[in-house]
C-alpha atoms as one frame of an Amber mdcrd trajectory, in Angstrom:
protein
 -78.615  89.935  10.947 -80.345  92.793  12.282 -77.584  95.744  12.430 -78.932
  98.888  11.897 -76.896 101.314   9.769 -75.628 104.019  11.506 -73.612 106.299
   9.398 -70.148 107.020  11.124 -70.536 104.344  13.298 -70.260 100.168  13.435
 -71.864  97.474  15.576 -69.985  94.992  16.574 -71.026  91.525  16.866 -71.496
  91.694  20.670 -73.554  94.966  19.549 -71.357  97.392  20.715 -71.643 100.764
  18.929 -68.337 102.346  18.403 -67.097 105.122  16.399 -65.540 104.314  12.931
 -62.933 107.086  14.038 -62.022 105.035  17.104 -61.835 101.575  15.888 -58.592
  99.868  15.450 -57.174  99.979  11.653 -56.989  96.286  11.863 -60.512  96.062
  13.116 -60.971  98.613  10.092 -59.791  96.261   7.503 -61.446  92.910   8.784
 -64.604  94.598   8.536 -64.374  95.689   5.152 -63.529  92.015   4.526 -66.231
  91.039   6.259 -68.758  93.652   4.329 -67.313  92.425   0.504 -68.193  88.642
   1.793 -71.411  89.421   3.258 -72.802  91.626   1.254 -76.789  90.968   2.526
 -75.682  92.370   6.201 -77.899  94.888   5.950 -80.676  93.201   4.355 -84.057
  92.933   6.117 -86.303  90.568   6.144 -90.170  90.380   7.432 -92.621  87.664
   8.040 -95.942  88.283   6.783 -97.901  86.013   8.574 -99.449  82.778   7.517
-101.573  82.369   4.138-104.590  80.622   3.994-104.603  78.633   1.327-101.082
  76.650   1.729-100.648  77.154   5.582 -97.014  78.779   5.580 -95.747  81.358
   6.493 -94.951  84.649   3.918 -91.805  86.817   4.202 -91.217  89.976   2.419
 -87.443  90.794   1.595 -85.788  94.021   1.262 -82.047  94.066  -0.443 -80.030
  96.676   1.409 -76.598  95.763   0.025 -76.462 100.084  -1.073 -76.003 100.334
   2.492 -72.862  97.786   2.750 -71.230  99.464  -0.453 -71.638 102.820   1.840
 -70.025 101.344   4.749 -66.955  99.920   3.274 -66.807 103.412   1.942 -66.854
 105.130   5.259 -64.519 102.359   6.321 -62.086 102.899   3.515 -62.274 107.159
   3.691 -60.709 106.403   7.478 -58.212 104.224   6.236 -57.011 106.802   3.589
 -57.533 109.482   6.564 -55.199 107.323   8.054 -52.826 107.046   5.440 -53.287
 103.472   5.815 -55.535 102.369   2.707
């Protein structure tokens, strides 16, 4: 998906960066939504190249789904800032 994760901040999809502090509480909760059903968001993924000996292409995967558990978490500590969890 290629987000990067910025601690106190989210991307949105048009990749606008925006402060979780300034974000909408609706906005707040449909992205923690989002996060539980998506939980590879973060995840990165890089092509190796070709191999020789079967002519396709490698890709090397890295599981980043620590760093959606820590967003919802930001996400939810505004929300109970908020009084709104």
């Amino acid at each position: 998906m290629n987000y990067p994760y910025k601690k106190g901040y989210w991307e949105t999809k048009d990749h606008k960066v925006i402060k979780i502090v300034d974000m909408e509480t609706s906005h707040i909760k449909n992205t923690i939504n989002y996060l539980k059903k998506h939980r590879d968001f973060y995840d990165e993924y890089y092509n190796l190249g070709f191999c020789d000996d079967d002519d396709f292409e490698s890709f090397d995967y890295e599981d980043n789904s620590e760093l959606v558990d820590r967003k919802i978490e930001e996400l939810e500590a505004e929300l109970n800032r908020r009084n709104e969890a």
